[in-house]
C-alpha positions in Angstrom: 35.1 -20.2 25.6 31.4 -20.2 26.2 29.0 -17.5 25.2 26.8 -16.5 28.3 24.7 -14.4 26.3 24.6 -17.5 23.7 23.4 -19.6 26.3 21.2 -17.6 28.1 19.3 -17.2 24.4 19.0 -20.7 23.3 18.4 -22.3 26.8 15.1 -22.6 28.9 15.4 -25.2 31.6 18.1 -24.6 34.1 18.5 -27.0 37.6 19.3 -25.2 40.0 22.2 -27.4 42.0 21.8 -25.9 45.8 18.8 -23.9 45.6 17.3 -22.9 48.9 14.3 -21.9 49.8 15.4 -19.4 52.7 14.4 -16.1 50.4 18.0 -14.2 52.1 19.9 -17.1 49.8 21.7 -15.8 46.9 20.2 -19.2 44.8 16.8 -17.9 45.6 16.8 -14.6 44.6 18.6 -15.4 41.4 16.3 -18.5 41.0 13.2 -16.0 41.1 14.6 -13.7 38.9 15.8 -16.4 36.4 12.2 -18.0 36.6 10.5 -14.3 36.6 12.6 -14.4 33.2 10.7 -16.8 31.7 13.3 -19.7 32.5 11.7 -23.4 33.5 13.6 -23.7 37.0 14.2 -27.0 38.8 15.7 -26.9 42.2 17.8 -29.6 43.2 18.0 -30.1 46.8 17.8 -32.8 49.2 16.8 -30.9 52.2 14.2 -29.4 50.1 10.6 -30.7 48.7 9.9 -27.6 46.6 11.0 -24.1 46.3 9.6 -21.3 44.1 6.2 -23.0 43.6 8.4 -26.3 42.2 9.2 -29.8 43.4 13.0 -30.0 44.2 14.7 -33.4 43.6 17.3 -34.8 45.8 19.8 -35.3 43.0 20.5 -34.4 39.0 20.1 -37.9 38.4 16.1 -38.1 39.4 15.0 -35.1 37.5 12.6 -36.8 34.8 12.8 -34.4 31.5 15.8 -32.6 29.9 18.0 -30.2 31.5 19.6 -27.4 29.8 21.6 -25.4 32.3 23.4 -27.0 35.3 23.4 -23.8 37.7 26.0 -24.8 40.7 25.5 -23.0 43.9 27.9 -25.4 46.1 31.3 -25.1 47.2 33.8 -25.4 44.6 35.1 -28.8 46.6 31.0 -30.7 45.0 31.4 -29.7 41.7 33.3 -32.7 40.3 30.7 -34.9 41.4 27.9 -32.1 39.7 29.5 -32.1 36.5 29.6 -36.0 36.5 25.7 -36.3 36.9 25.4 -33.3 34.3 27.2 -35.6 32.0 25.1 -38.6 32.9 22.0 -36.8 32.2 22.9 -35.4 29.0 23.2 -31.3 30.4 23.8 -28.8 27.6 26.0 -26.5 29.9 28.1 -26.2 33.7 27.0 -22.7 34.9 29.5 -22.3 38.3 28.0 -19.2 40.3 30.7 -16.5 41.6 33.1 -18.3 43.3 32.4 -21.5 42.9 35.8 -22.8 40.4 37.0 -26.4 39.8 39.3 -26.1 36.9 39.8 -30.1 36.3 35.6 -30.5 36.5 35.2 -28.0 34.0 37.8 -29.3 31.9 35.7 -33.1 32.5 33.1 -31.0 31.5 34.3 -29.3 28.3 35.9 -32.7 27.0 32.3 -34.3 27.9 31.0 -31.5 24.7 29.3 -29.7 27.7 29.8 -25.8 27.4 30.9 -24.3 30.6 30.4 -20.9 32.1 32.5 -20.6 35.7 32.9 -18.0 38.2 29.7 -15.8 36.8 26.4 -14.9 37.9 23.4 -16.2 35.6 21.4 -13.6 37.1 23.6 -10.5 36.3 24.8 -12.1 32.9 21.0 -12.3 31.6 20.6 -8.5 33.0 23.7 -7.7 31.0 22.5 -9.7 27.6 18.9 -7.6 28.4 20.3 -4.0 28.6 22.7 -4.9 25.5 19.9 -6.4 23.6 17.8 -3.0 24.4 20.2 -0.4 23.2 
């Protein structure tokens, strides 16, 4: 099983699969706070051109450097075709946000050598690993 704190440590560039830039969005507030964390965030979006001061690309597949961290805000029913462009692009991890669970993708994934973190929030699992790491 994957480590989210192990992750959260050893990964820096996360694309953000659904981001929006309408600020009530869950993907934009935990965007912010991710990139507030020090965190390289790419939003991935075709209806968007940028969010959060960065350029959003229509797909997985046109973002030009390395990706650590596929962070899934879609519907459970997109994420087989997410985890397939993650593997394409040589993604380190499958981050599905609360509710968002495709047991066969992440399975895809996890044969793929892609860790996989599903039915979590990145946002409250890096608060968690930061209150841990303080005490």
């Amino acid at each position: 099983m994957a480590n989210p704190a192990g992750i959260l440590r050893s990964c820096h560039t996360i694309a953000v699969v659904g981001l929006s830039s309408k600020r009530y969005r869950p993907s934009f507030g935990v965007a912010e706070y991710m990139k507030d964390a020090g965190f390289r965030i790419i939003p991935v979006n075709p209806f968007e051109s940028e969010v959060l001061g960065e350029k959003s690309y229509k797909t997985l597949d046109s973002i030009p450097e390395p990706i650590d961290v596929v962070d899934i805000f879609r519907r459970s029913e997109f994420v087989p075709e997410i985890v397939e462009a993650a593997i394409r692009i040589g993604a380190r991890v499958i981050w599905m946000q609360e509710g968002v669970i495709h047991e066969e993708a992440a399975a895809k994934a996890r044969a793929a050598g892609l860790q996989v973190v599903m039915d979590r929030c990145i946002l409250k699992e890096h608060r968690r690993m930061m209150v841990s790491s303080n005490s």
